[in-house]
C-alpha positions in Angstrom: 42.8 -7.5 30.0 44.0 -5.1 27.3 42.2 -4.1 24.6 44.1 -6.4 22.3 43.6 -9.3 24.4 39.9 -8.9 24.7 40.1 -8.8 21.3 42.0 -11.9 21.0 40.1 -13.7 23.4 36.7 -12.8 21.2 38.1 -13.8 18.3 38.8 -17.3 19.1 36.2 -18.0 20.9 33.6 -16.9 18.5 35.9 -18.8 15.7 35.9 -22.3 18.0 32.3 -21.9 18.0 32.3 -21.4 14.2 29.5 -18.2 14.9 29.6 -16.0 11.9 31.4 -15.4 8.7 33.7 -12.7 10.3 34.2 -13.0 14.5 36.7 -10.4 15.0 34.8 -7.6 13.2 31.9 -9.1 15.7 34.3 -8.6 18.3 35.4 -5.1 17.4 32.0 -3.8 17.3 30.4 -5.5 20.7 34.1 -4.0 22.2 33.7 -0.5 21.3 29.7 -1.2 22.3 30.9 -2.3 26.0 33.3 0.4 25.8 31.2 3.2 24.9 34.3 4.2 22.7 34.2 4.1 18.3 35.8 1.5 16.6 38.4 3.5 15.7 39.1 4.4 18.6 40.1 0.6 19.3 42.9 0.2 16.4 44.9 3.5 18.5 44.2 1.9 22.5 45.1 -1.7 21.6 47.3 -1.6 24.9 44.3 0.0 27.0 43.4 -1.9 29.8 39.6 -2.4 30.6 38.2 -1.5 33.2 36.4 -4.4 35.1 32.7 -3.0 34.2 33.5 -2.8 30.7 35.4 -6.3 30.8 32.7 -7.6 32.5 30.1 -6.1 30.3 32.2 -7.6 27.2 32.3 -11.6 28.0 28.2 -11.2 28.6 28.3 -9.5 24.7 30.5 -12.3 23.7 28.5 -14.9 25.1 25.4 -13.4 23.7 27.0 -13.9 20.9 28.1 -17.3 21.0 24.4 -18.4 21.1 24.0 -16.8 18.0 22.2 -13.8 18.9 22.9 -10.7 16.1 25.2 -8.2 17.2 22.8 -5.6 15.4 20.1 -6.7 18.2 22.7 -6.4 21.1 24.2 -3.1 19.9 21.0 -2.1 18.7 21.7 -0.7 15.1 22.9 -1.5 11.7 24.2 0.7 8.8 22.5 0.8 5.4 23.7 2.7 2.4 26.0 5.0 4.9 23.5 5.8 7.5 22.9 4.3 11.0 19.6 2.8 11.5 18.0 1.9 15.0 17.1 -2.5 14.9 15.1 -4.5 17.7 13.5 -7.7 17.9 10.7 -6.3 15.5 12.0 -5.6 12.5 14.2 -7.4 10.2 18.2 -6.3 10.2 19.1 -4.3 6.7 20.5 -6.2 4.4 22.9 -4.7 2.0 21.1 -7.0 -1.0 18.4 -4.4 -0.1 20.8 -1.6 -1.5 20.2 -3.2 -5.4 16.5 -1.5 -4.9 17.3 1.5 -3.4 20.0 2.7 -6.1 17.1 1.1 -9.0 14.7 3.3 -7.6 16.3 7.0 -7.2 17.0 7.7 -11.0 12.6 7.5 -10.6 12.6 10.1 -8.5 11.8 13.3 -10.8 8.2 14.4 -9.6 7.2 11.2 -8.2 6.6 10.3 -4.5 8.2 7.1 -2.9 6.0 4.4 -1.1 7.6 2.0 0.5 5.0 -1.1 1.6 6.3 -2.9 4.5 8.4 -0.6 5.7 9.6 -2.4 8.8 13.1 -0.6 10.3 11.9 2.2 7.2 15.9 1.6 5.6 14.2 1.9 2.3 12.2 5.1 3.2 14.2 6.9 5.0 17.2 6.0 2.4 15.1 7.1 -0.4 14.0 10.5 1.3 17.3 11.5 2.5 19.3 10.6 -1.2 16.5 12.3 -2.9 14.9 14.6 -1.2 11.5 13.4 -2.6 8.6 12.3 -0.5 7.8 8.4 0.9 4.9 7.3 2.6 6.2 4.4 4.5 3.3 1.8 5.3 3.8 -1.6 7.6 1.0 -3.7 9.8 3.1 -4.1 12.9 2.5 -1.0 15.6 6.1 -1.9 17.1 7.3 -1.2 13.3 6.0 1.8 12.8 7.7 3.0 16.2 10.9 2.2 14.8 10.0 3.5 11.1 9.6 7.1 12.6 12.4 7.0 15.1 15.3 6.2 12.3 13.4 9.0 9.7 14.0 11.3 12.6 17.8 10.1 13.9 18.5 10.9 9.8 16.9 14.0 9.5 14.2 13.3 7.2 11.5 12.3 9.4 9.8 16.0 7.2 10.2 13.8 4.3 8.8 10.1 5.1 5.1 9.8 6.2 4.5 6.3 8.3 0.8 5.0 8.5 0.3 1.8 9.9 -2.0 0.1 7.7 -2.2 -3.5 5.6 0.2 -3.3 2.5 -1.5 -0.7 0.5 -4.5 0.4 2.2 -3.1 3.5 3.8 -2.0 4.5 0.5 -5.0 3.9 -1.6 -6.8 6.1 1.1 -4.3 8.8 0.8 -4.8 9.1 -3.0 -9.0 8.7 -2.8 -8.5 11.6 -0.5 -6.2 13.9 -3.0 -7.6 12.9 -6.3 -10.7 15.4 -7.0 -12.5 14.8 -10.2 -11.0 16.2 -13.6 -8.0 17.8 -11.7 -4.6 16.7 -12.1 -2.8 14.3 -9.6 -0.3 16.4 -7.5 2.5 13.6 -8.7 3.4 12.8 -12.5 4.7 9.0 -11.0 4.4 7.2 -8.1 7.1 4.5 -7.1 6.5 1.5 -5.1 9.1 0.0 -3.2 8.3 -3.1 -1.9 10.6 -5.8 0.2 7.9 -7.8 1.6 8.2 -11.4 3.7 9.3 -14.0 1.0 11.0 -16.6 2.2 8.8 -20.2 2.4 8.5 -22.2 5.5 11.1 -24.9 4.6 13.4 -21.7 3.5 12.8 -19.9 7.2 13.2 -24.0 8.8 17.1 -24.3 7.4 17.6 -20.5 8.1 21.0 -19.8 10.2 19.9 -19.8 13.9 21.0 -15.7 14.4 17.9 -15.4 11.7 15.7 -18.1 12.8 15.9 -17.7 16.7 16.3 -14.0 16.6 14.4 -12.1 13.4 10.4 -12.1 13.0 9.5 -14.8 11.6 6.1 -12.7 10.2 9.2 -10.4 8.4 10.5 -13.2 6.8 7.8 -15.5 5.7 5.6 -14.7 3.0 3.3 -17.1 3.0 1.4 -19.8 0.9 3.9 -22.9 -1.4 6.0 -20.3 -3.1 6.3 -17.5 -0.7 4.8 -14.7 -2.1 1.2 -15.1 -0.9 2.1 -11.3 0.1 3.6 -10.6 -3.1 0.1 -11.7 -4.9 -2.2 -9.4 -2.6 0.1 -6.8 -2.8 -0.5 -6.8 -6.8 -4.3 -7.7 -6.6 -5.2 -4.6 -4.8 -3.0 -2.7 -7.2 -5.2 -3.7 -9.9 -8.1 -3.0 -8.1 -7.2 0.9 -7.5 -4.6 1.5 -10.0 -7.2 3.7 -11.3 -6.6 6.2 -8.3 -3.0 6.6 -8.9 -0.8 8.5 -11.6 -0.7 7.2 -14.9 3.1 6.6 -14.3 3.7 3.5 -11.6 6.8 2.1 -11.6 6.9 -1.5 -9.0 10.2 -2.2 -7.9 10.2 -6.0 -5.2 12.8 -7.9 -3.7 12.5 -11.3 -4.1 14.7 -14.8 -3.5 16.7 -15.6 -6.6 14.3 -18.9 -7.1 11.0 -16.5 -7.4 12.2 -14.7 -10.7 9.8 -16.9 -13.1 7.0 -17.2 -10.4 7.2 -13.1 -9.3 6.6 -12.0 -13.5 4.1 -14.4 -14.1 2.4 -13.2 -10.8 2.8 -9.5 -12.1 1.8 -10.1 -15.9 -1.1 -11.8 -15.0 -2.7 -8.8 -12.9 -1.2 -6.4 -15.6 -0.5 -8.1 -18.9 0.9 -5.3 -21.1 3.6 -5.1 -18.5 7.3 -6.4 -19.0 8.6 -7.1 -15.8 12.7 -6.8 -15.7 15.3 -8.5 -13.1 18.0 -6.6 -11.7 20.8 -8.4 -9.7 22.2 -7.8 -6.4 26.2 -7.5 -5.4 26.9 -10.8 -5.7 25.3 -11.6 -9.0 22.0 -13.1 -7.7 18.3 -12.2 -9.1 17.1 -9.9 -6.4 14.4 -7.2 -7.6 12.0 -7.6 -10.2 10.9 -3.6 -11.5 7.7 -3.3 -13.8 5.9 -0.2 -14.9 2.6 -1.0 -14.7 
């Protein structure tokens, strides 16, 4: 089998099986994976026979596949905003919707630090660090998280740049700033931004998922909780009220939400902090996908 025809076969197989929105790319990618070769390098050795490892190593990918399994998973990365991060079973694949609050966020960036609550794979933080050059603290629950947070700052060169503390939403942060703030002295930031992309999908939402999400992705990184989804959302802003206080008078929110939350995420955030006007930003393809405030 050449390269072309493994390419071939791929394609219609993950086509009859209607897995994806694009099978040969799928194929392409689990090739060079088998191959230990760049995709690239594919498109110059279409007439390169495979050896019968790497053949052999290519169906299993395929088949993997075929039960709907996320080629990010079986090649074990994905790339967001240019840069390669590392993916397992713990933390949710990148989404490129996710760019919309990276680019909102880096015009903030001017003597301010970065959090980024939730951090899971730590695409946000790391993204924000290495664009920037400004400081994140990255925070997330899950220990397994975490592990993957600090190996991608450190594959892109930034791991100088983005603190990781495990912790519930904001907790490590609020214990960061009790520590630094020192009566009638000056905060060592002017603004602090917080980048959130928490779990908001509802039950039924997570229920008629595709099954390469609902088989494969944590289910506690997708779900947010309570009728509406953003049970996380609404603790997230209730301990912001309750410390806001102990960070800089400039705090800029900036959350990725489903394009059905818009009217339930504002009221959630105006009722915590009324004199803020919460703004919606849309994604690539024209859908509601963060909300920023200044609060």
């Amino acid at each position: 089998m050449t390269v072309m025809e493994a390419l071939q076969w791929a394609n219609e197989k993950l086509k009859h099986d209607a897995i994806g929105d694009s099978p040969m790319l799928d194929a392409q990618v689990l090739l060079a994976h088998a191959m230990e070769v760049s995709k690239s390098w594919l498109f110059t050795h279409l007439g390169e026979p495979l050896r019968a490892p790497q053949e052999d190593a290519f169906r299993k990918l395929i088949e993997r596949r075929a039960a709907h399994e996320p080629v990010a998973y079986m090649v074990g990365e994905r790339e967001f905003y240019g840069r390669p991060f590392t993916v397992n079973r713990f933390v949710l694949i990148p989404r490129p919707a996710t760019e919309t609050l990276v680019e909102a966020a880096l015009p903030l960036s001017t003597d301010a630090l970065f959090a980024d609550i939730g951090t899971g794979s730590g695409a946000i933080a790391v993204t924000l660090a290495a664009e920037s050059g400004t400081p994140v603290i990255a925070t997330d629950y899950g220990r397994e998280a975490i592990t993957v947070a600090k190996l991608n700052a450190e594959r892109n060169g930034v791991a100088d740049l983005v603190d990781v503390r495990q912790g519930d939403l904001l907790d490590p942060l609020i214990k960061l700033f009790e520590k630094i703030t020192k009566p009638g002295a000056p905060l060592p930031y002017k603004r602090l931004v917080i980048c959130a992309n928490l779990p908001y999908l509802t039950q039924a939402q997570w229920e008629a998922a595709d099954r390469d999400v609902k088989d494969f992705e944590p289910k506690t990184a997708l779900v947010g909780g309570g009728p509406d989804g953003l049970e996380l959302y609404w603790k997230l802003f209730r301990q912001l009220s309750r410390a806001r206080q102990n960070f800089p008078r400039k705090l800029t929110v900036l959350v990725e939400i489903d394009p059905d939350q818009t009217n339930r995420i504002t009221a959630l955030i105006t009722h915590d902090f009324p004199g803020s006007t919460p703004h919606v930003l849309k994604d690539l393809e024209g859908f509601d996908r963060v909300v920023i405030a200044d609060i």
